[in-house]
C-alpha positions as a Python dict, from the first residue, in 0.01 Angstrom:
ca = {
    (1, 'X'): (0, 0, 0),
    (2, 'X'): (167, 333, -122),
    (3, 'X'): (163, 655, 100),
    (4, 'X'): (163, 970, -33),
    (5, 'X'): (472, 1227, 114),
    (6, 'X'): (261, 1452, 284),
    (7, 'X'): (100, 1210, 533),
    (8, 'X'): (391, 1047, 532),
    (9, 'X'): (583, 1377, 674),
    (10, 'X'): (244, 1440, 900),
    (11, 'X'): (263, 1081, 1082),
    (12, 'X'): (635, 1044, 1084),
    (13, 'X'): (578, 1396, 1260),
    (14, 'X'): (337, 1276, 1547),
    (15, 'X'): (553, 1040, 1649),
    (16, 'X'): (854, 1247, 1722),
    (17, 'X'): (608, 1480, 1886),
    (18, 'X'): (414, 1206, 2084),
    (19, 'X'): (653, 1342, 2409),
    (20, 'X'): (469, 1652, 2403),
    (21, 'X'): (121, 1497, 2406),
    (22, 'X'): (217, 1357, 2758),
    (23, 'X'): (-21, 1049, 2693),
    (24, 'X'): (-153, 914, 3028),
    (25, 'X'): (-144, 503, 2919),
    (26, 'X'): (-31, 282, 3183),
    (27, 'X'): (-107, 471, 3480),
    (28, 'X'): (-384, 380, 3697),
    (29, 'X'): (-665, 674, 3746),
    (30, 'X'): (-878, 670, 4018),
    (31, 'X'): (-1156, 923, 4136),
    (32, 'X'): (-1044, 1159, 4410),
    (33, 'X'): (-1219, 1050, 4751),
    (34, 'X'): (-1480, 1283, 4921),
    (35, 'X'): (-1449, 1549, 4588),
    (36, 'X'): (-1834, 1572, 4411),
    (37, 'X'): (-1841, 1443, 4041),
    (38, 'X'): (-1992, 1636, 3790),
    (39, 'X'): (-2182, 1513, 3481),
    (40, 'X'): (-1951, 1671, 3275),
    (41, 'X'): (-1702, 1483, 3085),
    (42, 'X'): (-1399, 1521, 2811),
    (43, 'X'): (-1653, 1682, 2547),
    (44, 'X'): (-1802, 1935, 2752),
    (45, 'X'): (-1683, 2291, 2718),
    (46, 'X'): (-1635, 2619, 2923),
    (47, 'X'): (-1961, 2759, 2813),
    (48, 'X'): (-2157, 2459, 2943),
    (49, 'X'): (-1959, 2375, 3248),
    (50, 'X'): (-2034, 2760, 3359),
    (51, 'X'): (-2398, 2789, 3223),
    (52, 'X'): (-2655, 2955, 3486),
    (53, 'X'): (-2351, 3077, 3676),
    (54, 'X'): (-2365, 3449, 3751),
    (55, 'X'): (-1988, 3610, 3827),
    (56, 'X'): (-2160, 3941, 3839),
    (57, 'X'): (-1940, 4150, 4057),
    (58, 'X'): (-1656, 3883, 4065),
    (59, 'X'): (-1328, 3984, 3996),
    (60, 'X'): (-1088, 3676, 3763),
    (61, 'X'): (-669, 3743, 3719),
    (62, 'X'): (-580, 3512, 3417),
    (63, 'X'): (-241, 3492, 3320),
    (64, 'X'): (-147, 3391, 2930),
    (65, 'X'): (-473, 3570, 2827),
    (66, 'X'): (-392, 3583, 2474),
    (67, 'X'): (-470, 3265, 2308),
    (68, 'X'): (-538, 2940, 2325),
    (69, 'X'): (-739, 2793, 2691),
    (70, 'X'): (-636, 3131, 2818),
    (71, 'X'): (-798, 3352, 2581),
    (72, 'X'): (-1136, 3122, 2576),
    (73, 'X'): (-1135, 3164, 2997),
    (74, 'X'): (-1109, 3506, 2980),
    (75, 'X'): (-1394, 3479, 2713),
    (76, 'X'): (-1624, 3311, 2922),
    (77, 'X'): (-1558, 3421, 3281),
    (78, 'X'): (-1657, 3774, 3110),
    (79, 'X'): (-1917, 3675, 2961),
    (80, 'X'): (-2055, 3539, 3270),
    (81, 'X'): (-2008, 3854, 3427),
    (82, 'X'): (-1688, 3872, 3586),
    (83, 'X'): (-1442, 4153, 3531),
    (84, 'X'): (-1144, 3962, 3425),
    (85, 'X'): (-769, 4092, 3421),
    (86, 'X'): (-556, 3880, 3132),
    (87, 'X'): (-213, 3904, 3124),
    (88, 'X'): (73, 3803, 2876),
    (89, 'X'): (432, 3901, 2821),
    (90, 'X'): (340, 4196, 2586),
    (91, 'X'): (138, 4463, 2697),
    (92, 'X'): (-11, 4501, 2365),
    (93, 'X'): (-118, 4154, 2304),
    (94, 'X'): (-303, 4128, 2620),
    (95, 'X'): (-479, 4448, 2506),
    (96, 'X'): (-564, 4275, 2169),
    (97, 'X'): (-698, 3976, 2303),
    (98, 'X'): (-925, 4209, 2581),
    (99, 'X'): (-1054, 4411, 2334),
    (100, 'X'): (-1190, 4087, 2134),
    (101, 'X'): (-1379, 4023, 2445),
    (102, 'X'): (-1733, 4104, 2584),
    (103, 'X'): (-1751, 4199, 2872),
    (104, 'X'): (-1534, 4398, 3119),
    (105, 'X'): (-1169, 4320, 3097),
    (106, 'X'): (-867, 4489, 3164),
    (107, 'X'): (-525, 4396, 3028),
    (108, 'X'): (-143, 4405, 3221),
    (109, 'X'): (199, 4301, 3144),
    (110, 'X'): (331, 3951, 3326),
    (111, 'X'): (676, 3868, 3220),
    (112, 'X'): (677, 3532, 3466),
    (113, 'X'): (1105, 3481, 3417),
    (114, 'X'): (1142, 3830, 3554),
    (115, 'X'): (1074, 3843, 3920),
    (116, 'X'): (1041, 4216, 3916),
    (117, 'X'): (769, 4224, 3644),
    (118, 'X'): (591, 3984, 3867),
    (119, 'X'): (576, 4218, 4168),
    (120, 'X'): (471, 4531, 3944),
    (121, 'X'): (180, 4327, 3790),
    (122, 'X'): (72, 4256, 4145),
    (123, 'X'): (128, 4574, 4292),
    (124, 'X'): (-90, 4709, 3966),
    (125, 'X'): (-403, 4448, 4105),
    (126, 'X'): (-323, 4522, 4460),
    (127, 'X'): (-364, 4891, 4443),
    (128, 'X'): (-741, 4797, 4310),
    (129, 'X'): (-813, 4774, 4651),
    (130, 'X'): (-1030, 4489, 4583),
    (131, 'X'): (-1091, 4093, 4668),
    (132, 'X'): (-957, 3862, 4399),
    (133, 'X'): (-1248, 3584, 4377),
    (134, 'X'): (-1031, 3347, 4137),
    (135, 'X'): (-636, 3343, 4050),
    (136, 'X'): (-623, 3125, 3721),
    (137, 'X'): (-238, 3032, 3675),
    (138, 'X'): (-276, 2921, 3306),
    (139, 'X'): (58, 3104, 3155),
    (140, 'X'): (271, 2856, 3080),
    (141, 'X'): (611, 2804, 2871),
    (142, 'X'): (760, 2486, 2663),
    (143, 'X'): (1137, 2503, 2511),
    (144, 'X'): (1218, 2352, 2151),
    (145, 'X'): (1565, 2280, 2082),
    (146, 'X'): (1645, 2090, 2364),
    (147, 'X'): (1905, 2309, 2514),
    (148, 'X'): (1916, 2433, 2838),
    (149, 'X'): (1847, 2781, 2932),
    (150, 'X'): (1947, 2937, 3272),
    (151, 'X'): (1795, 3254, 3351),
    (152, 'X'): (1974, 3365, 3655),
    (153, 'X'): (2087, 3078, 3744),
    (154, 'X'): (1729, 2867, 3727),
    (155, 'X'): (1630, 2664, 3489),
    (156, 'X'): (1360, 2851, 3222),
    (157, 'X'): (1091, 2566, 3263),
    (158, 'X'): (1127, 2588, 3665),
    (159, 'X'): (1147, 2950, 3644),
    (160, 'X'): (846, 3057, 3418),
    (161, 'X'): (596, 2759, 3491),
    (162, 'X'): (655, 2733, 3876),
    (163, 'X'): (869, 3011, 4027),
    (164, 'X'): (663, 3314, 3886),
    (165, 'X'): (331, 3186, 3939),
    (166, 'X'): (480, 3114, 4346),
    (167, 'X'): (568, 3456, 4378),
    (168, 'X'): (236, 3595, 4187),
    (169, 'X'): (56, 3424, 4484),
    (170, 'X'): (286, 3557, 4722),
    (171, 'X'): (184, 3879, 4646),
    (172, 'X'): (-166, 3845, 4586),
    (173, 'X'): (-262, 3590, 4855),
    (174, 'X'): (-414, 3891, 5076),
    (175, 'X'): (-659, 3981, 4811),
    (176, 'X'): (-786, 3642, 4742),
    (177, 'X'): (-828, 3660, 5163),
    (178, 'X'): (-1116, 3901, 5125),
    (179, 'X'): (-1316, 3746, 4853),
    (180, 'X'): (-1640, 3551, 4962),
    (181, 'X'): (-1450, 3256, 4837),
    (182, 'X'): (-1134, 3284, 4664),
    (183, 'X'): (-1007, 3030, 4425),
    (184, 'X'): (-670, 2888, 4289),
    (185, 'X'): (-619, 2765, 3988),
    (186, 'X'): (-338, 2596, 3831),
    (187, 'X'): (-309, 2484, 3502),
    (188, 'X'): (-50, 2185, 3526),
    (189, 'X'): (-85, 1908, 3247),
    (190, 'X'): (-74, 1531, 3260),
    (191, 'X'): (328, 1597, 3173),
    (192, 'X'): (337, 1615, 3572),
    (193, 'X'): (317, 1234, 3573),
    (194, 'X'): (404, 1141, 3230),
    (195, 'X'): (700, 1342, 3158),
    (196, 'X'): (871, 1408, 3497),
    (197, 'X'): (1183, 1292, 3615),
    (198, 'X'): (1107, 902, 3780),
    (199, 'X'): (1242, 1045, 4134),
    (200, 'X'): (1019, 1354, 4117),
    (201, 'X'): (1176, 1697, 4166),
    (202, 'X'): (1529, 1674, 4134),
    (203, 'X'): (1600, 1815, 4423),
    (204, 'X'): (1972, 1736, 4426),
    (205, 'X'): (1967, 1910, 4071),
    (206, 'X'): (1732, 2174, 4031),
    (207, 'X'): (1842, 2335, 3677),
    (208, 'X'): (1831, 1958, 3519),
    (209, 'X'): (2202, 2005, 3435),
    (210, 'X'): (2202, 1633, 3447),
    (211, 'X'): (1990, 1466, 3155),
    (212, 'X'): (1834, 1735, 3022),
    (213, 'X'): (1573, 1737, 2776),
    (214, 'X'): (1299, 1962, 2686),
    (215, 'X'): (1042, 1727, 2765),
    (216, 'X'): (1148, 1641, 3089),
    (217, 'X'): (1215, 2029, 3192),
    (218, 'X'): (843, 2082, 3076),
    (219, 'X'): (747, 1779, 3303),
    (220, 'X'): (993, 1855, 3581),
    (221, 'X'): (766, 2179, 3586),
    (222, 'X'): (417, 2034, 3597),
    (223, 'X'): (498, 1843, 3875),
    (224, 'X'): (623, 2126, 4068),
    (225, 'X'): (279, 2277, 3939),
    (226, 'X'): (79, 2039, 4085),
    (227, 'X'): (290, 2019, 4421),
    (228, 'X'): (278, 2393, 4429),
    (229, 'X'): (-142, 2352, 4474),
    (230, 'X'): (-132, 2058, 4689),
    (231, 'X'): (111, 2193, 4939),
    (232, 'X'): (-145, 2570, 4922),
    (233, 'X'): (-420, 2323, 4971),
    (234, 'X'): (-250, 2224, 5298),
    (235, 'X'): (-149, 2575, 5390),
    (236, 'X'): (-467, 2730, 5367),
    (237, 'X'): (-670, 2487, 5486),
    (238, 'X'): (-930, 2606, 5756),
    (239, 'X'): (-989, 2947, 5527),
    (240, 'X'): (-1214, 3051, 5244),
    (241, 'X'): (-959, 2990, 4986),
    (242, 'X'): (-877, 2675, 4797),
    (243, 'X'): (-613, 2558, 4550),
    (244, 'X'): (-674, 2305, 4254),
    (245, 'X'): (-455, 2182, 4017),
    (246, 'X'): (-556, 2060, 3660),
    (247, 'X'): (-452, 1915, 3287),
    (248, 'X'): (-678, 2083, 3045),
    (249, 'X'): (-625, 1817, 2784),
    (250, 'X'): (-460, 1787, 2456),
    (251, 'X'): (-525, 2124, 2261),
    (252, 'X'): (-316, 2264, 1992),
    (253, 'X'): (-232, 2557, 2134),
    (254, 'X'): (71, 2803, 2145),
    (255, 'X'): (238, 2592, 2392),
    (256, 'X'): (448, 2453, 2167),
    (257, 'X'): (567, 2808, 1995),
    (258, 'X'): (943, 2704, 2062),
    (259, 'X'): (994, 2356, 1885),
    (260, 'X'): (1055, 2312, 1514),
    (261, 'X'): (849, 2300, 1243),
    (262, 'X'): (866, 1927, 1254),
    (263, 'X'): (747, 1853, 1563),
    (264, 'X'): (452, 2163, 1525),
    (265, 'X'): (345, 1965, 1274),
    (266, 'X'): (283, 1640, 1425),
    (267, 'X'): (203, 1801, 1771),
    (268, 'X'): (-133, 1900, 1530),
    (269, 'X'): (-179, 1625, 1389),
    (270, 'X'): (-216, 1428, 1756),
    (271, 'X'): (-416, 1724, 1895),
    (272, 'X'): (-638, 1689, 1585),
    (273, 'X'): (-649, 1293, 1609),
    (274, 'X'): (-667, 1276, 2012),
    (275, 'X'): (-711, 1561, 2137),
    (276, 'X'): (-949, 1822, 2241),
    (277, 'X'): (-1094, 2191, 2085),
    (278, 'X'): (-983, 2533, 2279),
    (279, 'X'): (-1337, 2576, 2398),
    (280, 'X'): (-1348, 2226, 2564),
    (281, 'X'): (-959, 2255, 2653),
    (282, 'X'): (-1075, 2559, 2869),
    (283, 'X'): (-1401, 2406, 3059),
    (284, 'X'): (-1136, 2228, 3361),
    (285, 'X'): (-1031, 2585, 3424),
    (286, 'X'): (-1349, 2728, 3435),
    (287, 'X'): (-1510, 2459, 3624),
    (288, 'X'): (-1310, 2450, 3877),
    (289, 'X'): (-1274, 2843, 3914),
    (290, 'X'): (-1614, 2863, 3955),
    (291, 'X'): (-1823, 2527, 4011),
    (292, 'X'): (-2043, 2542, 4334),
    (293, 'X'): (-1956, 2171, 4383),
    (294, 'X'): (-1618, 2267, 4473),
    (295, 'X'): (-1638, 2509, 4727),
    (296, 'X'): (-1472, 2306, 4995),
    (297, 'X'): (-1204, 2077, 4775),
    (298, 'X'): (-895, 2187, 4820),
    (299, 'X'): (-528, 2030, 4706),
    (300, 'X'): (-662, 1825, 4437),
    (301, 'X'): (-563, 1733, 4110),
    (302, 'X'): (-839, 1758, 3825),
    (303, 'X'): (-888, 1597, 3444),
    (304, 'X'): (-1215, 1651, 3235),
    (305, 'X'): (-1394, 1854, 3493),
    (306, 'X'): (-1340, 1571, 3759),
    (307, 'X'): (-1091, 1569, 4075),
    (308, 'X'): (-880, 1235, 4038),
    (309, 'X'): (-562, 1071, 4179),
    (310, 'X'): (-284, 899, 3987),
    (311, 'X'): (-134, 602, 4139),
    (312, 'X'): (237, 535, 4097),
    (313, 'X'): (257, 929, 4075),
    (314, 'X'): (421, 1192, 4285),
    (315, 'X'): (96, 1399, 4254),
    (316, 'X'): (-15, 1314, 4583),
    (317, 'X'): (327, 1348, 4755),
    (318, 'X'): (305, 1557, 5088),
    (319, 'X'): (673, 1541, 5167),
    (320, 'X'): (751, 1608, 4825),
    (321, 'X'): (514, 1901, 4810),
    (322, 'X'): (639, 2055, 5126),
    (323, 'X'): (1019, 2025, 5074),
    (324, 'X'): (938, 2185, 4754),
    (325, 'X'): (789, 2474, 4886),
    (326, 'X'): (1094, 2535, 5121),
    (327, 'X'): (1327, 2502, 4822),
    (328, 'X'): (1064, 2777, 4623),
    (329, 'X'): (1101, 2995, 4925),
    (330, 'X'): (1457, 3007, 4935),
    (331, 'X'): (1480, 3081, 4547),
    (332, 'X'): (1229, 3359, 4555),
    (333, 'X'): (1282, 3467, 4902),
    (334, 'X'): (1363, 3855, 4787),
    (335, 'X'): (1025, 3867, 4601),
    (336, 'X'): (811, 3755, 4891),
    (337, 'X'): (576, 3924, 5187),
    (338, 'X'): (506, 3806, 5517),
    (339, 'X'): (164, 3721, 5538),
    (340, 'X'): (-83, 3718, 5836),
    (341, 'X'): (-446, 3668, 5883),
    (342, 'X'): (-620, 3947, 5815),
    (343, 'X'): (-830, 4160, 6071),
    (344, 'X'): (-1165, 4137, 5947),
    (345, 'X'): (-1247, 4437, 6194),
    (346, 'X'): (-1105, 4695, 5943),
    (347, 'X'): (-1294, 4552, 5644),
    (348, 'X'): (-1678, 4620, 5529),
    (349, 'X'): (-1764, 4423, 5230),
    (350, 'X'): (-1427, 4304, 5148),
    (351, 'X'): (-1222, 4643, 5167),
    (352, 'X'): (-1096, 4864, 5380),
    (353, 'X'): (-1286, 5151, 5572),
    (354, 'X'): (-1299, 5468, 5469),
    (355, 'X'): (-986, 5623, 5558),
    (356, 'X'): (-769, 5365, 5568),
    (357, 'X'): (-518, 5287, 5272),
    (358, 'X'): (-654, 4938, 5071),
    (359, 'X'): (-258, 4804, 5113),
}
């Protein structure tokens, strides 16, 4: 049977970029104990999974608002009402991609590998002197080339996909504090199990000098994702606020911006043979940012709208999660605030009295 070039080129091409698909065969799935299920499934989308939910008055940060799952949570939480702040590296891209929304949105720059951006993007939210009801943590970055990139002295994976987010929180955690019910929400991937180093975070080398591959920086970095939320899950347990951690599926996104050509090509062809649309590749976020199911889960991991755990995984690793966080503190320490419970005597409604500063 004769094969013409082209598919040749587009299936020789998925399977050099079946890495990047993070396929979860082999690994035993189990639903999460004491989390709700929902009746929604792989197909369903954000629109559905938020339908006859009113964020009226709620207030959404979204971080890699431009395209892809980001752009179509933006979309929605807006539309449902929310006003939504969508950030990207470029100031005038997350402007573009607001402006192509309905709704109320308002764009800022978030350049995650610099620490300093980080702090002025939450400083910018902060001095809106209001609650933050849900922190989406969708921004996310994948290397091509398979060389390794320090960026004062971390590796980029580490740095952008875990580090920034860590100290985004940091600085935000306050205003999530006054919200009825705030919300975490990280976007890891299934990478976090599939593509990860066996051992977990390499602790004994953090910047993957040893091995290193894009794949299993990308990996190394969803776990640390997923850690990131249990170990907040465990930290703010006994408040308002929750953390989640999710894979939003296989979409063909910009994720994979940085590899070749090649591998572009057959990371499309998988996403269109396996994989899911942007508007179905967004409904995890949105589900759990906003589901009333969920208003008590906490520290779990989600896939197709449903909290599950992976056995023979380091998703559910405790020890793991909180050495982690130690390790994040010490790498980020001269970004961070001390933070305390708030005094819920100087607030009305989620702010500060009149004449008081909203700091």
């Amino acid at each position: 049977m004769s094969m013409d070039r082209r598919r040749f080129i587009s299936l020789s091409a998925a399977i050099a970029a079946a890495p990047l698909a993070a396929s979860c065969s082999g690994y035993d799935k189990v639903a999460a104990p004491g989390v709700p299920r929902s009746d929604f499934d792989e197909d369903s989308t954000a629109l559905q999974v938020t339908e006859g939910i009113d964020l009226s008055g709620k207030i959404a940060v979204v971080t890699g608002c431009t395209s892809g799952i980001g752009f179509e949570t933006m979309r929605v939480l807006a539309l449902r009402g929310a006003w939504v702040i969508g950030t990207s590296r470029s100031l005038q891209r997350a402007d573009d991609a607001c402006k192509l929304v309905r709704g109320k949105t308002t764009p800022l720059a978030l350049e995650l590998s610099d620490f300093d951006s980080v702090v002025r993007c939450a400083e910018t939210i902060r001095a809106l002197n209001s609650p933050i009801d849900m922190l989406i943590l969708n921004a996310g970055y994948r290397g091509g080339g398979n060389e390794r990139t320090l960026i004062d002295g971390v590796e980029k994976h580490f740095l952008v996909n875990h580090l920034g987010h860590f100290v985004l929180v940091n600085r935000l955690l306050d205003r999530l504090f006054f919200a009825w019910q705030g919300r975490i929400v990280v976007v890891a991937s299934r990478a976090a199990y599939r593509g990860a180093p066996e051992t977990g975070i390499r602790f004994d080398d953090i910047t993957l000098e040893r091995d290193y591959s894009d794949s299993l920086a990308y990996g190394h970095s969803k776990l640390a994702n997923v850690l990131f939320s249990l170990e907040l899950g465990k930290l703010l347990k006994g408040t308002r606020i929750t953390s989640n951690a999710l894979h939003p599926g296989l979409i063909d996104t910009e994720i994979d911006r940085n590899v070749n050509r090649f591998l572009q090509l057959g990371f499309g062809v998988l996403a269109a043979l396996r994989g899911k649309s942007v508007d179905a590749g967004a409904a995890t976020s949105c589900f759990v940012a906003t589901s009333p199911l969920l208003g008590s889960t906490s520290g779990r991991y989600f896939e197709d709208c449903n909290a599950i755990e992976v056995r023979e995984s380091h998703l559910q690793d405790m020890a793991m999660a909180d050495r982690l966080w130690v390790v994040s503190e010490q790498l980020t320490r001269d970004y961070l605030v001390k933070h305390e419970r708030p005094d819920w005597d100087e607030f009305e409604n989620g702010l500060r009295k009149s004449g008081r500063d909203g700091a």
